[in-house]
N, C-alpha and C positions, 0 to 999 in steps of 0.2 A: 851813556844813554840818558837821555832828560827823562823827569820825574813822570811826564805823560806817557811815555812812551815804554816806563816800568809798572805803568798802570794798566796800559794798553795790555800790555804782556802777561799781568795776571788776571786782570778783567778777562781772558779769552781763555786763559787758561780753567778758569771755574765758570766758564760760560754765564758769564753775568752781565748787567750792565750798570753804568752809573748817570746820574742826573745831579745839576748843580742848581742853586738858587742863591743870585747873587743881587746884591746891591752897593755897597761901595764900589766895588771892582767893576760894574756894568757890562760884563759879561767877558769878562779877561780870562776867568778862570777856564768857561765853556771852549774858548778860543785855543786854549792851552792842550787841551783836550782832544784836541780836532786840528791839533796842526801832525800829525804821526798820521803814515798813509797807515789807512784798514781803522781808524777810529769810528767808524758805524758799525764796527761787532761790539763797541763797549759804552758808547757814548749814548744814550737813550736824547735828552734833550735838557735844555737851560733856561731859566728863568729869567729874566732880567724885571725885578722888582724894586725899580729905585723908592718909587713912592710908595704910602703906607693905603692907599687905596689898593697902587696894582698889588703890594702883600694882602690884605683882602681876597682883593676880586680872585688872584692867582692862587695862591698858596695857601688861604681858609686864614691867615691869621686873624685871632679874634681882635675885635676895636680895641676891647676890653683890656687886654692885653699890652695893646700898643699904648695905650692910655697911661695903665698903672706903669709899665716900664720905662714905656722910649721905644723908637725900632731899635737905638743903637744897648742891646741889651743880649742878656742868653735865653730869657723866655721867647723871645720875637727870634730869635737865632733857632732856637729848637723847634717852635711853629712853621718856620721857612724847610728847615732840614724835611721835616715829618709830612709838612705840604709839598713839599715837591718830590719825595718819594710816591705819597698818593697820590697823586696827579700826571704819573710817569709809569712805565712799566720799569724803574730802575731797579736796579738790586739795592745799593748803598746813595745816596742824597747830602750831598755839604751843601753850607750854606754859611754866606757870608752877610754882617752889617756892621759898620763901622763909620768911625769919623776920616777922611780921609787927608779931609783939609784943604785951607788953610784954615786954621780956626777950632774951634772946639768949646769945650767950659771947663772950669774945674773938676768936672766931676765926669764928665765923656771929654779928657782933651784928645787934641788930634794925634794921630795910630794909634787910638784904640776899638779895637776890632774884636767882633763877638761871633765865632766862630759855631756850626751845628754840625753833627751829621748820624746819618740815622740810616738803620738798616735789621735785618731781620731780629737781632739781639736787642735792639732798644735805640734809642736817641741820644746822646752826650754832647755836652756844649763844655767852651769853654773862654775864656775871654786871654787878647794876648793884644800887650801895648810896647805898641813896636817906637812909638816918640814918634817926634817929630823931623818924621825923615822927607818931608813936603809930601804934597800929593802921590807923585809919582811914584818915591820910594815906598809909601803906605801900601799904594795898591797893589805894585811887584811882590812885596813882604806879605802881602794877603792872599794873593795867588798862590805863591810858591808853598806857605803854610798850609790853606787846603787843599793842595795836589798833594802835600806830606801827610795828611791825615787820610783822603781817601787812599793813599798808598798803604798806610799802617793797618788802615781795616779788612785792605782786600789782602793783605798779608796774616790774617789771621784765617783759623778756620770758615770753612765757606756754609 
């Protein structure tokens, strides 16, 4: 059973729903989401925030914020997570921004990715550098990592 589709199955079973905000992935994660038939009992709606305007205009993240950090950061990861749970009627909210590549710096090089997700207990972020597995591999490894977190949380009490 793919990891959506064990989401699917606990998501309906606590009668919930989830919402994603993404930006490396450009909306892979959503897509993952909504490929299981009956994914409109769990799936509320997705983001696709590549620029740090539509993080603004969309998900409330402050300037201020993207300024002192970077989008590619966990404060701008937990604003995305927290914005697109308020923004959604979701129960639980991930949220993805990262480097995907080619390219990077010393200090965001590429597969490093800043994960959020956020739901009635509070918000947690966390960062995970997957190297440099090209574009392609980054954003699959980004996927797959927040389909595994909102799994872990809808696996906890509801």
């Amino acid at each position: 059973m793919s990891l959506a589709a064990q989401i699917l199955d606990l998501a309906r079973q606590k009668g919930v729903t989830v919402a994603t905000a993404e930006s490396c992935t450009g909306g892979m994660i959503a897509a993952a989401l909504t490929d299981p038939p009956g994914a409109s009992e769990m799936f509320d709606r997705g983001f696709v925030t590549y620029s740090n305007a539509a993080k603004i205009a969309m998900l409330g993240v402050l300037a201020e914020t993207l300024e002192a950090h970077g989008a590619v950061s966990e404060p701008v990861a937990h604003e995305m997570a927290e914005g697109a749970r308020h923004a959604s009627d979701a129960y639980l909210a991930v949220s993805v921004t990262g480097v995907a590549g080619p390219g990077g710096t010393e200090v965001k090089p590429e597969g490093m990715v800043c994960f959020g997700i956020a739901g009635p207990a509070g918000t947690r972020t966390e960062t995970v550098r997957f190297g440099p597995l090209g574009r392609d591999g980054v954003r699959a490894a980004t996927r797959d990592h927040a389909l595994t977190l909102l799994l872990g949380a809808l696996s906890g009490p509801a």
